[in-house]
C-alpha positions in Angstrom: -100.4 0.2 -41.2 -102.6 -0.4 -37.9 -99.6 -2.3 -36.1 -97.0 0.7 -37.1 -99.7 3.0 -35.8 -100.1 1.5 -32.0 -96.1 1.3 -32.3 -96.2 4.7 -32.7 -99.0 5.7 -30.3 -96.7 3.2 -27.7 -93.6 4.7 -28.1 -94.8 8.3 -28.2 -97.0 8.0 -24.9 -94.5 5.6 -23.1 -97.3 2.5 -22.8 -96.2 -0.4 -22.0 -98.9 -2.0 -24.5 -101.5 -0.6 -26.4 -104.3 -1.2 -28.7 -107.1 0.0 -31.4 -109.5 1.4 -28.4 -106.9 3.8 -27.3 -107.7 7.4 -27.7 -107.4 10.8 -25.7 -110.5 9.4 -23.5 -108.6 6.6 -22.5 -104.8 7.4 -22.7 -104.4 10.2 -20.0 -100.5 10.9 -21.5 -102.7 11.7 -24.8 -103.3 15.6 -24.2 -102.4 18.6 -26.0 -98.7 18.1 -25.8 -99.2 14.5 -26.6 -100.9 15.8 -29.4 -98.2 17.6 -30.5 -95.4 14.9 -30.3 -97.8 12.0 -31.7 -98.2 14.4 -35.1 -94.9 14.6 -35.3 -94.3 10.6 -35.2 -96.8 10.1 -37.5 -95.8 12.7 -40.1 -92.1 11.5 -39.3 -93.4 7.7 -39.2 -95.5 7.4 -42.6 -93.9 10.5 -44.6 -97.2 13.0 -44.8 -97.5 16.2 -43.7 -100.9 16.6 -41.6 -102.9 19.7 -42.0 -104.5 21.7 -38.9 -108.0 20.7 -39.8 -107.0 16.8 -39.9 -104.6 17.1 -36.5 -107.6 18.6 -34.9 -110.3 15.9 -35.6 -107.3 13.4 -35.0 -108.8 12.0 -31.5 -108.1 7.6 -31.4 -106.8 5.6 -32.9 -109.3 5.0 -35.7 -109.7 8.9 -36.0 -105.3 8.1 -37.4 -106.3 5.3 -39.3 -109.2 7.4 -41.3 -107.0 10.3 -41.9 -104.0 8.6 -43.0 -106.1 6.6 -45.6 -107.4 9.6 -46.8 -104.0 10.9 -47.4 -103.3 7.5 -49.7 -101.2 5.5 -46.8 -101.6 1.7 -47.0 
């Protein structure tokens, strides 16, 4: 799962690499329209539906990691 989720975060915010410290400190394409497109890859990506509360809180890339294991993704 952690390897689809960089692939994710590096195609959505056009890096040419990436890796587990990235997050919206450290990724300046990571903002609120970032946001935006990266929930849709994700939902798209690992077929869940992410709700406000959760997309809010969503802020690196273990902030993904914890909420997509709470939603029963492997």
């Amino acid at each position: 799962m952690e390897e689809k989720i960089l692939e994710v975060l590096k195609n959505t915010f056009e890096l040419s690499e990436v890796d587990t410290s990235c997050s919206q400190s450290t990724c300046e394409e990571w903002d609120s329209m970032g946001q935006l497109n990266l929930v849709a890859e994700l939902e798209d990506a690992f077929d869940v539906s992410l709700e406000p509360e959760e997309i809010g809180t969503m802020k690196s890339f273990d902030d993904i990691v914890r909420i997509l294991k709470e939603k029963g993704v492997e």
